[in-house]
Structures are given as C-alpha cells and as structure tokens.
DOMAR-708171 format. One line per field, with one value per residue: residue number from 1; residue in three letters; x, y, z of N, C-alpha, C, O in turn. Coordinates in steps of 0.1 Angstrom, whole numbers, plus 2048, in hexadecimal, padded with zeros to 3 digits. Atoms other than C-alpha are relative to their C-alpha. Layout:
N
num <- c(NUM ...)
residu <- c(ALA ...)
n_east <- c(X ...)
n_north <- c(Y ...)
n_up <- c(Z ...)
ca_east <- c(X ...)
ca_north <- c(Y ...)
ca_up <- c(Z ...)
c_east <- c(X ...)
c_north <- c(Y ...)
c_up <- c(Z ...)
o_east <- c(X ...)
o_north <- c(Y ...)
o_up <- c(Z ...)
//
This chain:
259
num <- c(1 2 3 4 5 6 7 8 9 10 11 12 13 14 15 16 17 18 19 20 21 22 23 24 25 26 27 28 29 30 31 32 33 34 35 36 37 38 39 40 41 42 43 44 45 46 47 48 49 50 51 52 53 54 55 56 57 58 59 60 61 62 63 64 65 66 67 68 69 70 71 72 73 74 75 76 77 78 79 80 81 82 83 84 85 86 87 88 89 90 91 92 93 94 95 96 97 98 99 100 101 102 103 104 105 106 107 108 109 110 111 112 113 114 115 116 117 118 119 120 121 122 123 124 125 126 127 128 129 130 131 132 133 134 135 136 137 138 139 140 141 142 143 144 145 146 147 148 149 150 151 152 153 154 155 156 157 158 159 160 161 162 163 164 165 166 167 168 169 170 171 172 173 174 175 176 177 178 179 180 181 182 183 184 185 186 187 188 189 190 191 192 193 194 195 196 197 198 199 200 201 202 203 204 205 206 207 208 209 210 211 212 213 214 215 216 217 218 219 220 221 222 223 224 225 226 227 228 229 230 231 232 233 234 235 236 237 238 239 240 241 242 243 244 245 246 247 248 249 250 251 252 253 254 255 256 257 258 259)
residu <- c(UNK UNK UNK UNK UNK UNK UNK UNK UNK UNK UNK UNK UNK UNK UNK UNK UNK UNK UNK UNK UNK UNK UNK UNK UNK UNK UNK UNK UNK UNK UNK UNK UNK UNK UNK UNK UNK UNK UNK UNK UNK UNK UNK UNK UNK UNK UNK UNK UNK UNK UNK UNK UNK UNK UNK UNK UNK UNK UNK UNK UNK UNK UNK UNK UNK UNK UNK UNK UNK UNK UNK UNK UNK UNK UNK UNK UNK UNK UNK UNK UNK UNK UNK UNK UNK UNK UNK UNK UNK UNK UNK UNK UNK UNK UNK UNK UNK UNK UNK UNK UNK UNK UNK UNK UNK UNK UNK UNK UNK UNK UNK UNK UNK UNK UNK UNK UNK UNK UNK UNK UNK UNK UNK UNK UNK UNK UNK UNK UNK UNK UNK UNK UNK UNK UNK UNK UNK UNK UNK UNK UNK UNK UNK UNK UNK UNK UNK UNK UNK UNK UNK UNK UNK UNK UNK UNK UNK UNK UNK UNK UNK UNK UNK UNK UNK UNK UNK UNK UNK UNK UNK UNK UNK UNK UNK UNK UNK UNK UNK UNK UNK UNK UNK UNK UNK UNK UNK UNK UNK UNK UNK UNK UNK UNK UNK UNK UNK UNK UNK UNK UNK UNK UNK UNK UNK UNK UNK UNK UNK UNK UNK UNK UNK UNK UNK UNK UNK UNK UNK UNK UNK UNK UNK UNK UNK UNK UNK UNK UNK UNK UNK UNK UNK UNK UNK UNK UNK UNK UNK UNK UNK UNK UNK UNK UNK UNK UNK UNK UNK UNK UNK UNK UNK UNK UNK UNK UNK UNK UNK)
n_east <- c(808 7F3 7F8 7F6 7F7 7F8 7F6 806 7F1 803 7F1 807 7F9 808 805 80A 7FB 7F6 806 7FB 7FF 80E 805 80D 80F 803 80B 80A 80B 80B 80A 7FA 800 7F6 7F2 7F5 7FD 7F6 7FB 7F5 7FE 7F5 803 806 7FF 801 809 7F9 7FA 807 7FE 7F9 801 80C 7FB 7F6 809 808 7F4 7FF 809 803 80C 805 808 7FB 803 7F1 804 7F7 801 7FA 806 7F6 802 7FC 7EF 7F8 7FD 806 7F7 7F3 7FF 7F7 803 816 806 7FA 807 812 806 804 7FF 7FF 7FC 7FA 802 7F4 802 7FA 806 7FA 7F5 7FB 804 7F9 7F6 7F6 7FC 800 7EE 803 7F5 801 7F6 803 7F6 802 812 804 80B 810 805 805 7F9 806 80C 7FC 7F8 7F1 807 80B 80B 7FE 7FF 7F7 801 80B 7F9 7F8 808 7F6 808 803 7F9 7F2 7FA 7F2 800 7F3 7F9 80D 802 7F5 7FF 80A 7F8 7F6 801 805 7F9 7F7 809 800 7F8 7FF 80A 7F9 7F3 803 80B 7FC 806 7F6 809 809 809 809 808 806 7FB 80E 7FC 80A 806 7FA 7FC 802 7F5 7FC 801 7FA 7F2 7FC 802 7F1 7F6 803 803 80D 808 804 80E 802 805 811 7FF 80E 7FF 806 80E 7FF 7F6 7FA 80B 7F8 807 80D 804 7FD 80D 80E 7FE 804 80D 805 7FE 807 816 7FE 7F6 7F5 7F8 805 7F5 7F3 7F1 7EC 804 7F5 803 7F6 806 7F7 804 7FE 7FE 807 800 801 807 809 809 805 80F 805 80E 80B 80E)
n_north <- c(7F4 7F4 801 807 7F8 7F9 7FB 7F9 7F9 7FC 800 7F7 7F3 7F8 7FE 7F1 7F4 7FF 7FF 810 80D 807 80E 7FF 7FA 80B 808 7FB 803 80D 802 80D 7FC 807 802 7F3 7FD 7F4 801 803 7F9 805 801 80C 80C 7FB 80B 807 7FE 7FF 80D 807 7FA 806 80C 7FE 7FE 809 808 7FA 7FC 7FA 801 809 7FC 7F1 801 7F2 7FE 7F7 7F9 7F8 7F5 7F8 7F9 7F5 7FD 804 7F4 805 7FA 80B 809 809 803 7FF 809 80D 804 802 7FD 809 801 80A 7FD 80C 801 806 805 80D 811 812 807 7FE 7F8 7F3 7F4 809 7FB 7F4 7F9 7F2 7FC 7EB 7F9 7F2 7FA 802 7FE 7F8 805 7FB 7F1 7F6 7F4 7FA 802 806 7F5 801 7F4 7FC 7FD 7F2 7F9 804 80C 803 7FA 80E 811 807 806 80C 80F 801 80E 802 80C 806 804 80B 80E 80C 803 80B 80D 803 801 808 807 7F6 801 80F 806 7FF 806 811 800 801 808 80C 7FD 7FF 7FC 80A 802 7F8 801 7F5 7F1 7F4 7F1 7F2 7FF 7F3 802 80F 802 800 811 80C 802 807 80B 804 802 808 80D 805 800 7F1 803 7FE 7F0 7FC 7F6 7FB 7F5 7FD 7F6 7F8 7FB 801 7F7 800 80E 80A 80B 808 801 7FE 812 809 804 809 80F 80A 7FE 804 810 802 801 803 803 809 7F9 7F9 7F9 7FB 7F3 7F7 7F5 7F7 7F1 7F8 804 80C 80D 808 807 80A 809 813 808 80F 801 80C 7FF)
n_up <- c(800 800 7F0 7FB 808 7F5 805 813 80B 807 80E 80B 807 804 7F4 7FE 7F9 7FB 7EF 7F7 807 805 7FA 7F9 809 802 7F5 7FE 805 801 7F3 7F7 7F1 7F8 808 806 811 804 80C 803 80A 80A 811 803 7F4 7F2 7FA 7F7 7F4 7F8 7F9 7F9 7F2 7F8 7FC 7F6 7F2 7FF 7F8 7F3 7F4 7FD 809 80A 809 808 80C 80B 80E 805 808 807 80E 805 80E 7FA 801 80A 80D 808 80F 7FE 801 7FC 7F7 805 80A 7F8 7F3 7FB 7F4 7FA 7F5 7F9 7EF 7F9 7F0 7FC 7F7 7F8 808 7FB 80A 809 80C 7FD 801 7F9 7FB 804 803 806 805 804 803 801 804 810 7FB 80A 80C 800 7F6 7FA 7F5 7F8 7FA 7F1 7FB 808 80B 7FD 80C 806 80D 809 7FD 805 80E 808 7FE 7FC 7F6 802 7F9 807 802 806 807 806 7F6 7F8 804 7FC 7F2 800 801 7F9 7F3 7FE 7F9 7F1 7F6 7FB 7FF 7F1 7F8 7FE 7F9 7EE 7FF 805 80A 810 80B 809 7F9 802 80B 806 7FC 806 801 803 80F 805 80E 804 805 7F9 7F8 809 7FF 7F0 7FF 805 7F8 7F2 80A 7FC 80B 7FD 7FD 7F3 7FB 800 805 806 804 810 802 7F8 800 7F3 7F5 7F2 7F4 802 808 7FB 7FD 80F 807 7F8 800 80C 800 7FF 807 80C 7FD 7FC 7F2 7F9 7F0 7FF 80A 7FD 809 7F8 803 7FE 800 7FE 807 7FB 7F6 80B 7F7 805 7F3 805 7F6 809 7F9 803 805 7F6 7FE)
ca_east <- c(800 80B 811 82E 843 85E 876 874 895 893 8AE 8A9 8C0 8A0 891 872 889 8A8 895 884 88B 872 873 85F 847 843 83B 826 810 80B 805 820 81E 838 855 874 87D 89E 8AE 8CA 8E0 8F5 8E4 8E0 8EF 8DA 8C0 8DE 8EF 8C8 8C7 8E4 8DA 8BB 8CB 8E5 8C1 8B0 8D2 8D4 8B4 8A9 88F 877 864 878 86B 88B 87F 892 883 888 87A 89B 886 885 8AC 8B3 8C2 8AB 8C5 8E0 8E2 8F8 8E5 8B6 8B9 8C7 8AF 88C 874 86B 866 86C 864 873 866 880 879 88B 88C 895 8BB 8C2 8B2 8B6 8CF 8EE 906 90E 92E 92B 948 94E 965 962 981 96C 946 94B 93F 91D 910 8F6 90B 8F4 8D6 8E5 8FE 91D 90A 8EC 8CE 8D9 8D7 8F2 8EF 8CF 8DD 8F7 8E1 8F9 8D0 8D2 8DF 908 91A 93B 931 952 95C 93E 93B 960 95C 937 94C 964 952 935 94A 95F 940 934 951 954 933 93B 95B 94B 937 941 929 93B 92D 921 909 8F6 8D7 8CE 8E2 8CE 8E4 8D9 8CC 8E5 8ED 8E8 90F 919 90B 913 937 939 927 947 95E 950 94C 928 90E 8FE 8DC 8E2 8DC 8B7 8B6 897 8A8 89C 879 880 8A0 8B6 8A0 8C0 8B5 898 8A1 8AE 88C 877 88A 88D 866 863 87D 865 83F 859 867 888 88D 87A 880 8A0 8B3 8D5 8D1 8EB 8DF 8F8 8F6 90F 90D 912 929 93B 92C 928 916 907 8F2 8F2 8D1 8C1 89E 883 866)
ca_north <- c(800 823 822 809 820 82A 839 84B 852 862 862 87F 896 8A7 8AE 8C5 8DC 8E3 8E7 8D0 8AE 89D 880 894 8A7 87E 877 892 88A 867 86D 855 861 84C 852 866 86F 87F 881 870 881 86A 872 855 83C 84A 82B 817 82D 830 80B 803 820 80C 7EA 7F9 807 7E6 7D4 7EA 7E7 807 807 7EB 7FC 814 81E 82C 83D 849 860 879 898 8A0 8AB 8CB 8CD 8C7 8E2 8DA 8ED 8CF 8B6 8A5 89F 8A5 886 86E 871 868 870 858 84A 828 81D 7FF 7F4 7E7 7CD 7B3 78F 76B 761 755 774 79B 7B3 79A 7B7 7DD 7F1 815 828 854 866 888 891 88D 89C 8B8 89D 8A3 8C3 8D7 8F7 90E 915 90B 91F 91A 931 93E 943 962 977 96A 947 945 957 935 91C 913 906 8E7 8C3 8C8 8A7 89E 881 871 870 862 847 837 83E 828 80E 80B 80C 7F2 7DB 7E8 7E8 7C6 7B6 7C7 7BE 79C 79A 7A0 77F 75C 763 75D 775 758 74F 770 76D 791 7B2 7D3 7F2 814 81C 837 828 808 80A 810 7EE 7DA 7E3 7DD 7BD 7B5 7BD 7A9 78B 789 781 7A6 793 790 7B7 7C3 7E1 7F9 815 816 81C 832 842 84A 854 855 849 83E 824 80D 809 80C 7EA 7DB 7DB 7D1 7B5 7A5 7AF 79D 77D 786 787 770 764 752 764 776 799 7B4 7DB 7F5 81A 835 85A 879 87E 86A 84E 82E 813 7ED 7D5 7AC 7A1 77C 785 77F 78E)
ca_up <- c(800 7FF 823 820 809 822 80A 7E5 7CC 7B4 791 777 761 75C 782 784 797 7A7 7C8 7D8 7CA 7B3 7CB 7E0 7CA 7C3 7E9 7E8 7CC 7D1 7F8 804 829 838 81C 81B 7FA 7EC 7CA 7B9 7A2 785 764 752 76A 784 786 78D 7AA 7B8 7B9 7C5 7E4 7E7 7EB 807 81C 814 823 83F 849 84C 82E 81E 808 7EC 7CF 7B1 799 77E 765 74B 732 726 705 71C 71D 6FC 6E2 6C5 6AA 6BC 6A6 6B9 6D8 6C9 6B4 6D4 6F1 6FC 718 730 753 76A 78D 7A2 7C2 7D2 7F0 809 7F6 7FE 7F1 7D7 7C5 7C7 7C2 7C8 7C1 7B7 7A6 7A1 792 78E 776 780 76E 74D 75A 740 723 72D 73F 746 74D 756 76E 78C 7A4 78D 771 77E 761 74C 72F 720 72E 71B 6FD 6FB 701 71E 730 71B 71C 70C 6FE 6F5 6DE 6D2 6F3 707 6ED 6F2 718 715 703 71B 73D 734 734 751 766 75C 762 784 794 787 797 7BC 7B5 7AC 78B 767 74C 738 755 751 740 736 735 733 72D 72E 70C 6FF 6DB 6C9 6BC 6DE 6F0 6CE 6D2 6FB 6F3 6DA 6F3 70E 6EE 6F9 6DE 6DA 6DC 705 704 70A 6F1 6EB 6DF 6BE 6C9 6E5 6E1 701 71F 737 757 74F 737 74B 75E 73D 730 74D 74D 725 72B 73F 72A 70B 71F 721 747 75B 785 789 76D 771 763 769 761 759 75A 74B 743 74F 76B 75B 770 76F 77F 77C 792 78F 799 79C 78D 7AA 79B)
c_east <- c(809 805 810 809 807 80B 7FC 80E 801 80C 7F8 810 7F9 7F8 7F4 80A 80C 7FB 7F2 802 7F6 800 7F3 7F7 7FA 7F7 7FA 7F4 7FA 801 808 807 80E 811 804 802 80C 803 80F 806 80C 7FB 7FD 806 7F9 7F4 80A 807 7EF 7FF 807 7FE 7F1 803 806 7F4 7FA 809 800 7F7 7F6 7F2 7F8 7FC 805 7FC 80F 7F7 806 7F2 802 7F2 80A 7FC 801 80B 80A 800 7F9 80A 80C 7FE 804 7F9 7EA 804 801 7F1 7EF 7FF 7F9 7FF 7FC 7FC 800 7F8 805 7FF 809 7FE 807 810 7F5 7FD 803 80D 810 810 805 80F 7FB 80F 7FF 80E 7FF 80C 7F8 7EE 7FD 7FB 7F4 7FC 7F6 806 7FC 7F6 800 80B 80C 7FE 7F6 7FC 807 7FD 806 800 7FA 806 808 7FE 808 7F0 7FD 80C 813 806 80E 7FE 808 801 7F9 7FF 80B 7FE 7F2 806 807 7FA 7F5 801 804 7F5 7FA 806 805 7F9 803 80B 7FA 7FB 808 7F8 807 7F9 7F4 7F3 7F4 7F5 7FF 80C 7FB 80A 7F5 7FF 809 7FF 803 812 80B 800 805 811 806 7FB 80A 809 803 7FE 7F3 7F3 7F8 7F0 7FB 7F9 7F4 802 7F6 7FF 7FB 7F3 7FE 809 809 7FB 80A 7FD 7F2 7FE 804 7EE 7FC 805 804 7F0 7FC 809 7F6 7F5 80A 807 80B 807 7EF 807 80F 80A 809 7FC 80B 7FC 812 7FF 80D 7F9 809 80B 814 800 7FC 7FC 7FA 7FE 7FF 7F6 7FD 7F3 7F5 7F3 7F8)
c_north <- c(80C 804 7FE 808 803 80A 7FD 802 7FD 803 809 807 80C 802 808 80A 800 7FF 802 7F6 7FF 7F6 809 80A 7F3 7FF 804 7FC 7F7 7FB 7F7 808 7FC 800 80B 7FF 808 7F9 7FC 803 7F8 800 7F0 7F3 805 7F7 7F9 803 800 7F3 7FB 80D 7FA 7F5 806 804 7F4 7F6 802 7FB 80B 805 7F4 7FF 80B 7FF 80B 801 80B 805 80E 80B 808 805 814 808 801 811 7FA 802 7F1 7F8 7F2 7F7 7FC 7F6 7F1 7FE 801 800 7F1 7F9 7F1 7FF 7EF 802 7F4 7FA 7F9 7F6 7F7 800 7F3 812 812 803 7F7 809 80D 804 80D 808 811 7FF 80E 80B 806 806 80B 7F7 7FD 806 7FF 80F 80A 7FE 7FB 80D 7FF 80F 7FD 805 812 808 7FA 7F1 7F7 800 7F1 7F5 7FC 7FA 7F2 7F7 809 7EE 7FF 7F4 7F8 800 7F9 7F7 7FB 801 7F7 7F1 7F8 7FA 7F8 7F4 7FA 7F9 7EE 7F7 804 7FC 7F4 7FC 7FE 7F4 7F1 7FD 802 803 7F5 7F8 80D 800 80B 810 80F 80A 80D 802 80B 7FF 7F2 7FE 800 7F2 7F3 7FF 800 7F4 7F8 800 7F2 7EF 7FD 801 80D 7FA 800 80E 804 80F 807 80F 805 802 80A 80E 7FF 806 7FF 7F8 7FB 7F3 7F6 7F9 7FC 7EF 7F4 7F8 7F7 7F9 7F5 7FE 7F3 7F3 800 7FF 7F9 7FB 7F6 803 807 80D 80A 80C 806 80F 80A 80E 80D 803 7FE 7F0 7F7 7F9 7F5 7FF 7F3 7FC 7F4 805 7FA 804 7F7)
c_up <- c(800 80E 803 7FA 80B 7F4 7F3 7FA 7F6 7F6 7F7 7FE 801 80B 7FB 803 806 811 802 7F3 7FE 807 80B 7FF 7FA 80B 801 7FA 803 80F 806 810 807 7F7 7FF 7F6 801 7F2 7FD 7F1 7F8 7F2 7FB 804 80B 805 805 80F 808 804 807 810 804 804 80D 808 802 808 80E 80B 802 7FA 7FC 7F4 7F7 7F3 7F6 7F7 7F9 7F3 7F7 7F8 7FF 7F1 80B 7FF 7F5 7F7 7F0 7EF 805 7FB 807 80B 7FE 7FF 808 808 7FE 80D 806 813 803 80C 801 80B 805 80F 805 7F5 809 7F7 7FD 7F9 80A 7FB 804 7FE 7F4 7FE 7FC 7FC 7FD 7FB 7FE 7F7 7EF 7FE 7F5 7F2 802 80A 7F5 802 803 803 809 804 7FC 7F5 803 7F2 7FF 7F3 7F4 803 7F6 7F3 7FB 802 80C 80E 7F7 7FE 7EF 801 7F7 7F8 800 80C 809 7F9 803 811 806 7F9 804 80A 801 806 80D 809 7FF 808 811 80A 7FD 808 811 804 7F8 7ED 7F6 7F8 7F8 80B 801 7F3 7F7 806 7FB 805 800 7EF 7FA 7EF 7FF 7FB 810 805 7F2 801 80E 800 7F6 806 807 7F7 806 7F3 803 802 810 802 7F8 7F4 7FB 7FE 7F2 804 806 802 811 80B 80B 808 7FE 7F6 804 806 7F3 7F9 808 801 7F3 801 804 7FA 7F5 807 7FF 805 807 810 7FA 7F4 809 7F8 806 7F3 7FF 7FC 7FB 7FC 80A 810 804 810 7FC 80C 7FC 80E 7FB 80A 7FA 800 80B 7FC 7F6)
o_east <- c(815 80E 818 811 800 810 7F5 816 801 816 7EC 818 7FE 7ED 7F5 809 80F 801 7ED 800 7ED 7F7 7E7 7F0 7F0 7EB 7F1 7E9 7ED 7FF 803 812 816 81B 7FF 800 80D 7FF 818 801 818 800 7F6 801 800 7F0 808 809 7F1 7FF 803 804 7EA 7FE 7FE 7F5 7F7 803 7FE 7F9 7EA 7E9 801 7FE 800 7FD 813 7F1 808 7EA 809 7E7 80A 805 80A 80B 816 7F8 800 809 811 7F6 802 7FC 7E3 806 7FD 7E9 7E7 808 7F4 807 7F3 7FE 7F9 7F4 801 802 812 7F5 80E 810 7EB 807 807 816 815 819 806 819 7F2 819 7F5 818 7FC 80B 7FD 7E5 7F2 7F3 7EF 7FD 7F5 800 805 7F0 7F6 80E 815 805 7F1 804 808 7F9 802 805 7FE 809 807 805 809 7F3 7F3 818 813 805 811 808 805 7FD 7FC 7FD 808 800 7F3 804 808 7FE 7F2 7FC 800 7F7 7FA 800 80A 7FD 806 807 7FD 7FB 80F 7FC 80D 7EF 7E8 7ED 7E9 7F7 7FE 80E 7F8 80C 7EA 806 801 7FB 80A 814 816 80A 80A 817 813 7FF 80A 810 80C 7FC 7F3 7F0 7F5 7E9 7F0 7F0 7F1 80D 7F1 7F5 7FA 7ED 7F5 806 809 7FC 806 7FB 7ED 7F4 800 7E7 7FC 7FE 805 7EE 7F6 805 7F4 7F0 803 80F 80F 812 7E4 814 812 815 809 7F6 80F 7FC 81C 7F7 815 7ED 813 806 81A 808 7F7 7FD 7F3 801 7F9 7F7 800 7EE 7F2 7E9 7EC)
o_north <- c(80D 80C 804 80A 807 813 7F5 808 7F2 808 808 809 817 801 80F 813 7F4 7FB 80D 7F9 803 7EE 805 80F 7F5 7FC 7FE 7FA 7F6 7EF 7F0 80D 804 7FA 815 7F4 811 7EE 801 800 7FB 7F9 7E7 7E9 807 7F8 7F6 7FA 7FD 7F1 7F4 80A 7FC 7F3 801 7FF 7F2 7EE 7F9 7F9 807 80B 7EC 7F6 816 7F5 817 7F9 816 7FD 817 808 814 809 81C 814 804 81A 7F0 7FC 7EB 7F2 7E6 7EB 7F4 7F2 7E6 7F5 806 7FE 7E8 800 7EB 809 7E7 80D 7E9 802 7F8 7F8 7F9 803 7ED 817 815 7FB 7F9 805 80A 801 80E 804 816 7F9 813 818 80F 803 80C 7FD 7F5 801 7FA 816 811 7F5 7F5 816 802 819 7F2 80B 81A 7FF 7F9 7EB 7EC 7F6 7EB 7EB 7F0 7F6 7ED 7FA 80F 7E7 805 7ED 7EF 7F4 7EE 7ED 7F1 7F6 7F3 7E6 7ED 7EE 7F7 7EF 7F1 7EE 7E6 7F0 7FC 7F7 7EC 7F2 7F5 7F2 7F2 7F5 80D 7FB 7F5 7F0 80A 801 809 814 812 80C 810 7FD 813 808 7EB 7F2 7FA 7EB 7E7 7F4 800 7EE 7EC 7F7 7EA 7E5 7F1 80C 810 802 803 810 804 815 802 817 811 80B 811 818 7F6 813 7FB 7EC 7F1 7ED 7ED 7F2 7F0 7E6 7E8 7EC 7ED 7F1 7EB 7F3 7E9 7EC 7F4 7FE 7FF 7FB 7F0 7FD 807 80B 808 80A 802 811 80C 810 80C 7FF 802 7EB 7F7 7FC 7F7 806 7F0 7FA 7F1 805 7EE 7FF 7F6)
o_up <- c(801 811 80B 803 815 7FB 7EE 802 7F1 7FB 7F5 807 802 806 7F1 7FB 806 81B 7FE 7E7 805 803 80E 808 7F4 80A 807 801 803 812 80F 813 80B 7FA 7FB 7F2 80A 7EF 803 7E6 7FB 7EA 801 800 815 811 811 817 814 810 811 81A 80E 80F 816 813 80E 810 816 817 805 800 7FA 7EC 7F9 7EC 7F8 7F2 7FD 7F0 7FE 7F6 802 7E9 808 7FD 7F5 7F7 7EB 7E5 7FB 802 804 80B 804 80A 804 807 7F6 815 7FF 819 7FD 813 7FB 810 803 818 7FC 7EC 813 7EB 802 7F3 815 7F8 810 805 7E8 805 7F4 803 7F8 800 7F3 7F6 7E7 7F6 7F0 7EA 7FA 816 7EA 80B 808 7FD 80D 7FC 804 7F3 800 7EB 808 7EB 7E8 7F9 7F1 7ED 7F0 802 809 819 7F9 7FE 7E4 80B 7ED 7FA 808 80E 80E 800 80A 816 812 7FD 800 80C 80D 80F 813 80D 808 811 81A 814 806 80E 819 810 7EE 7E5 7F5 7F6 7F7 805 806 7E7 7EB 811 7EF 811 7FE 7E6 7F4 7E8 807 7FB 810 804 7F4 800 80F 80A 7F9 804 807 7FD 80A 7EF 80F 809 813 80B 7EC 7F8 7F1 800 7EF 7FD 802 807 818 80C 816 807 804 7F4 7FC 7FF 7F1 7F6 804 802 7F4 7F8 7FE 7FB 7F4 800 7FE 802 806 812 7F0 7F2 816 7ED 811 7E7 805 7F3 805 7F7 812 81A 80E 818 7F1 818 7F1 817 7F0 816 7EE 80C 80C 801 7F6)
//
C-alpha cells in the first residue's frame, strides 16, 4: 500500500527544479505519508547509482520499501539547431520497487565507478550557481544539454565492459552464465562494439533504442520492464544492468531475476 513506501529516489538529468527534489514533489503527489525522498544525481547511469543506494538501505535494514525512479524530458534541454545531440534522445520514465528477497535471488552485487576528470563531455553549464541564468547565457545556449560525441563514445566502449567485468569479479559468476545484459540505451554501435570486446554474441543485449531513442536514466527501467512483457528475462535468470553518462560515471548491477 502507499503506506509501506518508506523511502523514494529519484534519477533525472531533467528534474522539475533545482529546488526541491522531484522525489519529493513525487511523495507529495502520490500521498506516500511515511517516505523520505531525495534525489540522485548521475545522468544516465543514475538508475544504476539509485539502485545500488537502494540495495545498501535494503541491507542495512533501515528501509523495505524503496521505490527508484529514473526519469527524463530532456526534449526540454535539447538545442534543437544541435545536430549533434536533437536526433539521440528520448523522453521517458521508470520505477522499481525495490524489496527484501529470499537468497538465491536479488541484487547479488554492485560496481559504481566516477571520472570527474572528464565531466566536461556532457554538461549543462548554466542555470545553476556556477553560471547563473543570464542575458548572455541564454544568448549561447549555454541552458542546454552539451556533448563531446567522439569522446563519450570510445569512453562508453571502454567502460561497459570495464563495469561488467568488475561486478562479475566480486562474484564467483563467469560472463557466459549471464543470461541477459541491459545497457543504458545511448547507441546501437556503441553496445554492438562493447559486446565484441567482451566476445559476447550482441543478441545477449536487450536493445530498444531504435524505437525510443536514448531516455538517459530512464532507459534502463523502461527495458528492464519490456524484457520481461517480451520473455527475455524471466525468475531465476542472471541479468547484469549497466549505466554510463554524464559525470563521466559509471555503474552496473548483477541481479538473480526474482520477479
């Protein structure tokens, strides 16, 4: 019920606001009395760092009941004259509700990764207290999404991998025992050539960017859900999410499928 909700977090590039968090213009609307809410900020790995901060309350103890939800309306953010960046993204939204289980199953274990050295290949850079909204702000577009292309694609080539191979590592789990791998949706040339790295038949990876395009954090969610409507993740699979973007961060999750 909406009682049990104890805890709300919330993933977005695209927030309602800078202040308050959309988690809790969420608990407000839908009345969840008993839930703290705050916001987590990793662009389009930001379903995977909420999960993996829902796993660590659900460990603890301290929560039962968390709902993540990542979503997006970076059509808002976009420079529509940019070719570079209009023709990638889509709007969209996810939500997990994230409980206790029985082993075998659940969240069996999390890798998150930051290269702040490199956070300039995708801003925002104004409309916060770095460059406050201005005249001239406005004048250079500097209130929508910026992308370094060329460089965020070899650094999504790289760190898929990377991240697989790390959450695997924590775990007696050998790639080839993973049933399903659901990347974030950035680009179909991206996951085909981290699924050549990794020598993994490109068919393992869930992909539904071609009808959606890239909804950041929300696409993780969004194909998590149509793997399962399409039978491609049922209980007792192996399935291992991965999240990059912005940041530049990075982040998976290997889960044993309990729903």
């Amino acid at each position: 019920s909406p009682e049990d909700i104890d805890l709300i977090l919330f993933t977005s590039l695209s927030p309602d606001m800078l202040c308050p968090s959309t988690a809790s213009i969420i608990q407000g609307k839908l009345e969840l009395v008993n839930a703290a809410a705050f916001d987590v900020s990793a662009a389009c790995a930001g379903f995977t760092f909420a999960l993996t901060t829902a796993e660590s309350f659900i460990i603890s103890g301290k929560y039962k009941n968390i709902l993540v939800v990542g979503a997006e309306a970076i059509s808002r953010l976009i420079n529509w004259k940019d070719r570079n960046t209009c023709i990638l993204f889509g709007d969209g939204a996810g939500v997990a509700l994230v409980q206790p289980v029985e082993h075998p199953y659940g969240i069996l274990e999390s890798y998150l990764e930051n290269d702040g050295n490199k956070s300039h290949y995708i801003e925002i850079p104004a409309g916060a207290s770095a460059q406050p909204a201005s005249e001239n702000t406005l004048k250079n577009n500097e209130h929508f999404l910026k992308m370094k292309g060329q460089e965020v694609f070899k650094f999504a080539v790289r760190v898929i991998p990377h991240a697989i191979n790390k959450v695997l590592s924590k775990t007696d789990i050998k790639i080839e025992e993973v049933d399903l791998f659901i990347p974030h949706q950035a680009n179909l040339r991206i996951i085909e050539a981290a699924a050549k790295k990794l020598n993994i038949n490109k068919n393992k990876f869930f992909t539904n960017l071609e009808k959606l395009g890239n909804t950041s954090t929300a696409s993780v969610p969004i194909a998590l859900e149509q793997a399962i409507q399409d039978g491609h993740l049922k209980k007792g699979d192996i399935v291992v999410i991965v999240g990059f973007g912005a940041g530049l961060s990075l982040g998976a999750n290997l889960i044993r499928w309990s729903y």
